[in-house]
FIKEPA-142860 format. One line per field, with one value per residue: y, x, z of N, C-alpha, C, O, CB in turn. Coordinates in steps of 0.001 Angstrom, whole numbers, always signed. Glycine has a CB too. Layout:
<nodes>
n_yy <- Y_...
n_xx <- X_...
n_zz <- Z_...
ca_yy <- Y_...
ca_xx <- X_...
ca_zz <- Z_...
c_yy <- Y_...
c_xx <- X_...
c_zz <- Z_...
o_yy <- Y_...
o_xx <- X_...
o_zz <- Z_...
cb_yy <- Y_...
cb_xx <- X_...
cb_zz <- Z_...
</nodes>
This chain:
<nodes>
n_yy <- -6540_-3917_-927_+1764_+4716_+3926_+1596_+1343_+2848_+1515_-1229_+331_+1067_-1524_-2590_-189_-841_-3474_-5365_-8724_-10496_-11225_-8320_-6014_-3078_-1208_+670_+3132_+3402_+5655_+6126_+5994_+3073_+429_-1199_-4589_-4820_-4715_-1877_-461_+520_+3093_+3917_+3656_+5582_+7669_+8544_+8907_+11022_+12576_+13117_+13942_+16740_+17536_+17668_+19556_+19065_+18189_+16456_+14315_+13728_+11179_+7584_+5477_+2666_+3534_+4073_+1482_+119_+1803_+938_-2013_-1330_-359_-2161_-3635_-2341_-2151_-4732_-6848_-10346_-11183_-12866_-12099_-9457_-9743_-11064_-8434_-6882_-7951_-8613_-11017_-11974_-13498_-12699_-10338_-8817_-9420_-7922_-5144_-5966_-6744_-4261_-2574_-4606_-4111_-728_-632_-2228_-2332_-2323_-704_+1635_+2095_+2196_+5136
n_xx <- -10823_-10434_-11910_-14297_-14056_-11952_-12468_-14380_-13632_-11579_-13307_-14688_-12864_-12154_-14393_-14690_-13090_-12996_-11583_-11105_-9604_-6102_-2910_-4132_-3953_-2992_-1844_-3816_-4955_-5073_-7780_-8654_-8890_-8329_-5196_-3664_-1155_+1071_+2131_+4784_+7595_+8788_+6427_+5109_+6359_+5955_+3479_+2699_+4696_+3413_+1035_+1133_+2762_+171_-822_+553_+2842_+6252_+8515_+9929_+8504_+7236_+7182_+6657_+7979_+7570_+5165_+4121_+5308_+4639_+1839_+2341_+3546_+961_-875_-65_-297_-3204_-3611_-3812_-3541_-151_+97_-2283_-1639_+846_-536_-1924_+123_+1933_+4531_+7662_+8904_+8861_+10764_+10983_+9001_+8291_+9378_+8172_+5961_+7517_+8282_+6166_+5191_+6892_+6476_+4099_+3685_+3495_+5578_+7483_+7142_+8385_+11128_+11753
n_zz <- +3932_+2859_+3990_+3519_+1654_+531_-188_-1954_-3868_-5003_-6056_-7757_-9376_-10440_-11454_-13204_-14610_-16296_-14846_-14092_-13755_-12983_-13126_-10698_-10795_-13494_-16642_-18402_-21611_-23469_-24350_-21942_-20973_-19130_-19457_-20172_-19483_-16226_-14070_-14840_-12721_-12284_-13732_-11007_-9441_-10622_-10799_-7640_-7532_-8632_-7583_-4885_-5605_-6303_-4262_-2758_-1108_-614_-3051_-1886_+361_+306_-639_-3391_-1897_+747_+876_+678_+2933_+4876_+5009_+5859_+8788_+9746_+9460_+10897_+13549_+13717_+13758_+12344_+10762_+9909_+7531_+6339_+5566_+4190_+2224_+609_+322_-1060_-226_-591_+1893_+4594_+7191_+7334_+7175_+9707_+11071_+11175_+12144_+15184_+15746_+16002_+18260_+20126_+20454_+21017_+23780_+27281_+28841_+27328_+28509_+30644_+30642_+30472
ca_yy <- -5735_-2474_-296_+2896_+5575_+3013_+198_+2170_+3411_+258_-1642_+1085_+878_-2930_-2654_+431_-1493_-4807_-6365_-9987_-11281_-10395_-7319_-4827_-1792_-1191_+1762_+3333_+4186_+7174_+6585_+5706_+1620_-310_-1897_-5809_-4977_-4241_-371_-274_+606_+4362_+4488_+3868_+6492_+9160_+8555_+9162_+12030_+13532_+13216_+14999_+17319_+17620_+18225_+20978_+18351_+18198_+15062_+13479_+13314_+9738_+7058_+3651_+2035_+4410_+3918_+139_-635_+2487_-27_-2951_-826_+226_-3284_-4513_-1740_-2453_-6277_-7742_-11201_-10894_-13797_-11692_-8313_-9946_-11211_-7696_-6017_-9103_-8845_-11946_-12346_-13124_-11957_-8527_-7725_-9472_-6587_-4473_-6244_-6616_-2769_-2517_-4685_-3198_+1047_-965_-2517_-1322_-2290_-30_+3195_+1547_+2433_+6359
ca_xx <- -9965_-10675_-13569_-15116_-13998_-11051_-12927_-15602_-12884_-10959_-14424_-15187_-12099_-12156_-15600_-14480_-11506_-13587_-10653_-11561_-7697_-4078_-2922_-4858_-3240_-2634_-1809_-4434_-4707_-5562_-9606_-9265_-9328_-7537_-4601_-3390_+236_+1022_+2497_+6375_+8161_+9023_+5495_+4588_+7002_+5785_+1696_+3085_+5053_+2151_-85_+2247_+2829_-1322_-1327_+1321_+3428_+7184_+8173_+10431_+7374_+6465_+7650_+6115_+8365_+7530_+3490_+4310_+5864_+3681_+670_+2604_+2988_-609_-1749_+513_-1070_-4703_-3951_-4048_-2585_+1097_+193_-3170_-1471_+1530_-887_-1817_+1423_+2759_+5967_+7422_+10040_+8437_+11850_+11069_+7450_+7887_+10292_+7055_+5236_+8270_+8356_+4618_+4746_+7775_+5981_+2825_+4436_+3452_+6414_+8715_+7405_+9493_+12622_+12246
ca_zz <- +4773_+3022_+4285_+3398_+442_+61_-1007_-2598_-5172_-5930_-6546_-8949_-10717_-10730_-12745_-14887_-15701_-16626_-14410_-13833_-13348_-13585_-12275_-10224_-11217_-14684_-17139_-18541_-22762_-24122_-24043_-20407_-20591_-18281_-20536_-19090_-18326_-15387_-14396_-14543_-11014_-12979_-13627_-10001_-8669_-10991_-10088_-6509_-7161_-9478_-6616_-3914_-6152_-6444_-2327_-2542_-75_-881_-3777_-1035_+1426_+422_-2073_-3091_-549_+2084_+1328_+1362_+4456_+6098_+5149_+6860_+9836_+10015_+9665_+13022_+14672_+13509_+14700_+11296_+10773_+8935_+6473_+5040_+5107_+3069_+439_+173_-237_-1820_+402_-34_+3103_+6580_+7992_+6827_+7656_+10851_+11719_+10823_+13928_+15962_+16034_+16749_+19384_+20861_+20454_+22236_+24633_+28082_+29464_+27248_+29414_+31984_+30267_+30896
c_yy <- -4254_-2111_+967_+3438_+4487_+1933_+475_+2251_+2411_-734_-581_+727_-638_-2753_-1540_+144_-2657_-6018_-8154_-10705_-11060_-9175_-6448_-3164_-1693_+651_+1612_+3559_+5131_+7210_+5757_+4093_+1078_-1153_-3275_-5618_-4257_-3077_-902_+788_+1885_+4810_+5085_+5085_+8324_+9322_+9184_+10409_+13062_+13967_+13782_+16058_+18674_+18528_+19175_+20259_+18159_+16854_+14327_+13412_+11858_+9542_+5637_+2958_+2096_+3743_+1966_-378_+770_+1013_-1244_-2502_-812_-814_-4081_-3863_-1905_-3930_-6873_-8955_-10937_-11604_-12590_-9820_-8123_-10204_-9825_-6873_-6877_-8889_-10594_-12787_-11985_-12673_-10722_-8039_-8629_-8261_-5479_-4674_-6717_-4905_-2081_-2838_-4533_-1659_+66_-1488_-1756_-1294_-1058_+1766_+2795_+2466_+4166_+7059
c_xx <- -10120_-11772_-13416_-14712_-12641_-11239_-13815_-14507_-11913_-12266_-15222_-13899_-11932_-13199_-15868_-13508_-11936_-12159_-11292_-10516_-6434_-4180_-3611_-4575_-2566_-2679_-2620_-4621_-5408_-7181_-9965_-9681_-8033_-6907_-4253_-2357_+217_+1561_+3918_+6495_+8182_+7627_+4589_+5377_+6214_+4110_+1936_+3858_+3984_+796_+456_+2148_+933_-1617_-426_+2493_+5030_+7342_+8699_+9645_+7079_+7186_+6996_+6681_+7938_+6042_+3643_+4502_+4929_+2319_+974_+2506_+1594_-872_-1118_+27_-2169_-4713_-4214_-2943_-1581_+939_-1186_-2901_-330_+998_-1643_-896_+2014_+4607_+6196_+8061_+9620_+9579_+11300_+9911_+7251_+8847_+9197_+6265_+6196_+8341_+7134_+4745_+5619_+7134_+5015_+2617_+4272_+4951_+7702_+8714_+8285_+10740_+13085_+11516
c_zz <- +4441_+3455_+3573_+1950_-711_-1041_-2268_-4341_-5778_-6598_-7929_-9645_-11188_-11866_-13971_-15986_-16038_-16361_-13477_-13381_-13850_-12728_-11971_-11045_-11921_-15393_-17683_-20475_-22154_-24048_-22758_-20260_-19982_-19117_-19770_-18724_-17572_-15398_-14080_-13152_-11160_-12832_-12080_-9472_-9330_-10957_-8672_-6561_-7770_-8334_-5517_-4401_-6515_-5041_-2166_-1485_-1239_-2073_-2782_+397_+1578_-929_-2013_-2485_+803_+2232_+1786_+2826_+5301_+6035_+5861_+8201_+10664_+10318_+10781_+13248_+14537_+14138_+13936_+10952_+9549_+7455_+5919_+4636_+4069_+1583_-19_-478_-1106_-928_+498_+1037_+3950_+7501_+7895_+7618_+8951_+11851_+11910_+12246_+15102_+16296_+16468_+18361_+20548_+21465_+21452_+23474_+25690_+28897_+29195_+27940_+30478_+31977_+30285_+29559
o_yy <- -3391_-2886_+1190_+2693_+4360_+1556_-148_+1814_+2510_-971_-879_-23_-858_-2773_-1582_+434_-3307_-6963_-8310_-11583_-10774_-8916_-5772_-2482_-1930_+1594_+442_+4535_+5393_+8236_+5119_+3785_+1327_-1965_-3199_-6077_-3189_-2681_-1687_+1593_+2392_+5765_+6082_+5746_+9440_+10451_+10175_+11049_+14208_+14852_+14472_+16759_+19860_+19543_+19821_+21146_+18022_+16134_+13389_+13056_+11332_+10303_+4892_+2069_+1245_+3100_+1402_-1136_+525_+296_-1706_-2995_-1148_-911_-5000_-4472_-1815_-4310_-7778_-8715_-10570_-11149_-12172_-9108_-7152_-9933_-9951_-6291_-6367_-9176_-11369_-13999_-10838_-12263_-10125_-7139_-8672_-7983_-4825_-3855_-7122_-4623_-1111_-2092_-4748_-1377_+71_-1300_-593_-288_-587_+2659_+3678_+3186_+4559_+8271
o_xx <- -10013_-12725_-12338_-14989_-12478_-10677_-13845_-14723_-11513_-12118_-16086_-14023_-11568_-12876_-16565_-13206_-10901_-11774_-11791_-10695_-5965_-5061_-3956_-5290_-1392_-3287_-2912_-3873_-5989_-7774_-10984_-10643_-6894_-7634_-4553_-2118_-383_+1731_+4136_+5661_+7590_+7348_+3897_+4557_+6051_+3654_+1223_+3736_+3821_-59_-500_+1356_+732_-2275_-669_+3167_+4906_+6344_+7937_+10220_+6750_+7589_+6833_+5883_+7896_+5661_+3355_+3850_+4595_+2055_+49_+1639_+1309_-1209_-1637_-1022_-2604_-5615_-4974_-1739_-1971_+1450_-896_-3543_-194_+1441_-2093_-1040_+2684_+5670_+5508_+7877_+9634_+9257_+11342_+9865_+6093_+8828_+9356_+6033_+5583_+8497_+7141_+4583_+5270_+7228_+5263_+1618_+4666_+5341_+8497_+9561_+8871_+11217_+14246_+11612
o_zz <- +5311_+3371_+3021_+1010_-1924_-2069_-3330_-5472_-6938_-7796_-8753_-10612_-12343_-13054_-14985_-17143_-16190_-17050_-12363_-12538_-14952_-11908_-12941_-11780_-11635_-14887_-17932_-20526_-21101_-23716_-22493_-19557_-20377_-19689_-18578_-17607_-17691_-16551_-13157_-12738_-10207_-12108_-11875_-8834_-8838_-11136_-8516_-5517_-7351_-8369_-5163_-3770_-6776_-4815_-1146_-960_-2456_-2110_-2545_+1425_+2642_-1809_-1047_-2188_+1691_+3211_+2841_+3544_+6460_+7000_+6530_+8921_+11813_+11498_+11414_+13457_+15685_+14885_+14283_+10864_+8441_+6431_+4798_+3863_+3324_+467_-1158_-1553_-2004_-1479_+1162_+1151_+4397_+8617_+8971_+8456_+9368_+13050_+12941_+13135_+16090_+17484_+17226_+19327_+21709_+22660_+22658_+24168_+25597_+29490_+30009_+27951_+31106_+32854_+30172_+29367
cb_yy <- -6169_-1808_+42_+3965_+7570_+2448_-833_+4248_+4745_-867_-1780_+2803_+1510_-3999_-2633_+1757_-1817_-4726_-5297_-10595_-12705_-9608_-6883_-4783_-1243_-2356_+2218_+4007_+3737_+7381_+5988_+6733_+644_-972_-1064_-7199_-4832_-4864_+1109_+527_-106_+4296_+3706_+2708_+6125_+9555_+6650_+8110_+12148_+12331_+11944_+14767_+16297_+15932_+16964_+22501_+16686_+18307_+14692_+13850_+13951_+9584_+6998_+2699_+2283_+6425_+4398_-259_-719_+4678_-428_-3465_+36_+885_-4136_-4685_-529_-2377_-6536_-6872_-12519_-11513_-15860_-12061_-7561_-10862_-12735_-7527_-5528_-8625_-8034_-12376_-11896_-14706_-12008_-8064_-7730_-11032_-5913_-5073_-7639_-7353_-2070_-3821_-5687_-2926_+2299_-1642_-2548_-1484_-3536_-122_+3997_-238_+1746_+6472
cb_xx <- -8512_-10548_-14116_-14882_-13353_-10727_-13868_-16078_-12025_-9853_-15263_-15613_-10622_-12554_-17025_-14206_-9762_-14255_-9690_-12162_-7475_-3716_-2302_-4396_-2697_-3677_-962_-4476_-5099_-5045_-10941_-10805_-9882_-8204_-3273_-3412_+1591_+1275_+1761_+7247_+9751_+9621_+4977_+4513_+8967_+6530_+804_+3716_+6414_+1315_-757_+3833_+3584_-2153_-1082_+157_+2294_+7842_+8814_+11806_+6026_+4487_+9476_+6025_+9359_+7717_+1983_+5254_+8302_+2848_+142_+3801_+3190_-1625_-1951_+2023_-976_-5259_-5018_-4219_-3193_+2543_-50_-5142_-1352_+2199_-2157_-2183_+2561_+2733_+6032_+7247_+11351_+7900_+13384_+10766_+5599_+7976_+11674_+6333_+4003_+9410_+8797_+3477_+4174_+8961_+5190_+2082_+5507_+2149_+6645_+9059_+5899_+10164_+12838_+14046
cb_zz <- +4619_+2007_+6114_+4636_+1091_+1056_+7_-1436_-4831_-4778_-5195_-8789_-10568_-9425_-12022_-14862_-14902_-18484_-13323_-14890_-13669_-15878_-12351_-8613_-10612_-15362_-17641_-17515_-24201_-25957_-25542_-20120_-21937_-17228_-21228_-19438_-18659_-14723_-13391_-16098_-10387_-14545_-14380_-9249_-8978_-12658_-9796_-6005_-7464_-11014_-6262_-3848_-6959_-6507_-742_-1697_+539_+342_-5300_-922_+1061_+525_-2331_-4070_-371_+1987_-583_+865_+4821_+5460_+3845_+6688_+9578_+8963_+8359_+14137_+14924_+11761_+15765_+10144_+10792_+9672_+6852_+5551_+6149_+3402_+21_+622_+865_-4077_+2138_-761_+3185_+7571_+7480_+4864_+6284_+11217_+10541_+9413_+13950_+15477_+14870_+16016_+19392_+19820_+18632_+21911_+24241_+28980_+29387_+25538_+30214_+31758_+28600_+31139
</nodes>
C-alpha cells in the first residue's frame, strides 16, 4: 500500500533497524540502534511536535490523532478496503473507521450537490 519516498524510507529504516518483528517504530539509543520497546504515546507526541516545530508550522497544527484518522480519511478517499487500512492504523473498532468512510462517501456523493 505504500509507494514512493514513503516506502523508500520505512524499508530503509526497517533494514537500519535490523527489525525482523515486534514493533515498527521504536526509540532509538544513543549510537542510533533501533531499541525493541516500543515508543511511549509522550514520546510519539513530542517526535510530532519536534517536527512541526522543524516546518515553522504552529505545535497545534497536527497531533498523532489528527495524522491517524487524516490517514483513515485518505484511505476512504483513495478506495482502500476498511479491513486493510485498519491493519495499518491498528484501529481496532469498525464502528469508528466506518464513520471515516461514511463521511467519504457522503463529501463524494454526487447527490449531496443537490442539497444547495
Amino acid at each position: 500500500m505504500l509507494k514512493g519516498r514513503t516506502r523508500q524510507a520505512l524499508v530503509h529504516w526497517i533494514e537500519v533497524g535490523q527489525i525482523v518483528n515486534g514493533r515498527l517504530f521504536r526509540p532509538t539509543s544513543k549510537a542510533d540502534r533501533a531499541l525493541k520497546r516500543r515508543l511511549s504515546p509522550d514520546a510519539i507526541y513530542q517526535l510530532v511536535k519536534h517536527r512541526l516545530a522543524l516546518t515553522g508550522l504552529p505545535e497545534g497544527f497536527a497531533s498523532p490523532q489528527g495524522l491517524r484518522s487524516g490517514f483513515m480519511t485518505q484511505a476512504a478517499l483513495d478506495g482502500a478496503p476498511i479491513q486493510a487500512a485498519m491493519r495499518l492504523s491498528q484501529h481496532r473498532s469498525m464502528a469508528q473507521e466506518q464513520k471515516y468512510y461514511d463521511n467519504v462517501d457522503i463529501a463524494e456523493n454526487p447527490a449531496s450537490d443537490l442539497s444547495g
